[in-house]
N, C-alpha and C positions, 0 to 999 in steps of 0.2 A: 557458488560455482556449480554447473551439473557438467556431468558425467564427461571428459571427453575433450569442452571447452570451456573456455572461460566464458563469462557472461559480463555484458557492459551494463557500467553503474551510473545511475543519474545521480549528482550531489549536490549541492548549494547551498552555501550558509548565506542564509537572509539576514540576519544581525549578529550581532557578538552575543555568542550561546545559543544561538536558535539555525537548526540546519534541518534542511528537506534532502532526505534521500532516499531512492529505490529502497521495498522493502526486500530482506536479505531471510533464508528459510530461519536463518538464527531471532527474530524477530518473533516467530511462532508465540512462543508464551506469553512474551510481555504484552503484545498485540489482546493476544487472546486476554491473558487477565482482564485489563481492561474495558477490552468488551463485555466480559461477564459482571464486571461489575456494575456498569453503566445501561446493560441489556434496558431495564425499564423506559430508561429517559433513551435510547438511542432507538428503539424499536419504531417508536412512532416516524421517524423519518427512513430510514435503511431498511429495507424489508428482509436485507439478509442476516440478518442480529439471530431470528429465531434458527435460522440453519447451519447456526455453527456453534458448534455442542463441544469442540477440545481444540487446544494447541491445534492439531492436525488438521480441522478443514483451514484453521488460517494459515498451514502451511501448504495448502493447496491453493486456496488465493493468489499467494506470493508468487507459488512456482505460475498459474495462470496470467500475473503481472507482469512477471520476467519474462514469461513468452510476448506479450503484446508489446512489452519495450522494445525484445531484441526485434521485432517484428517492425518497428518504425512507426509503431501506434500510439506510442505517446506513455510516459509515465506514472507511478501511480506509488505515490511517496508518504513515507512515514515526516511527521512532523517532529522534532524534537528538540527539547526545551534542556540547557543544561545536560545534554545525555539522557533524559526522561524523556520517553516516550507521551507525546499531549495530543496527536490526533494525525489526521491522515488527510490528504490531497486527491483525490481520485481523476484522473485523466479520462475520460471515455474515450476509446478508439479515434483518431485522429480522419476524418474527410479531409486526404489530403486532395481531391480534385475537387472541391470545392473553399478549400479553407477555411475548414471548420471543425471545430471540437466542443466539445462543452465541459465540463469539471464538476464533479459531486462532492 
């Protein structure tokens, strides 16, 4: 939630145990650990692995996701497995006058 208002949440369980949802600022560490542990193998594709050094740029992410959501631009969701956190869906900004988006 910031400051003021509530903020809307994207949710979907794709199978039994497995649900995609808007990332939440509470998300920060877990997010983060895992990228720091995976930094090596996840660098070569994501170029942002090396600029995010704590918890807090991925809660700067987050809050930059939640704005593009509230914004009608489209999602950008944690993956999770059993309650574990196993990877992320990225929405790129939605063209809605052309209908199109693409996903990282």
């Amino acid at each position: 939630m910031t400051e003021g208002r509530a903020t809307r949440m994207f949710r979907r369980t794709v199978a039994p145990g497995i649900e995609m949802r808007q990332f939440e600022p509470g998300d920060a560490e877990t997010v983060f650990a895992v990228v720091d542990r995976n930094r090596e193998h996840l660098r070569q594709w994501l170029p942002w692995v090396d600029g995010s050094h704590s918890p807090e740029d991925i809660r700067q992410f987050i809050v930059r996701v939640q704005a593009q959501f509230d914004a009608d631009q489209g999602p950008n969701t944690g993956i999770w497995v059993d309650d574990v956190f196993a990877g992320n869906v990225g929405c790129h900004p939605i063209d809605w006058a052309n209908r199109r988006c693409s996903l990282g």
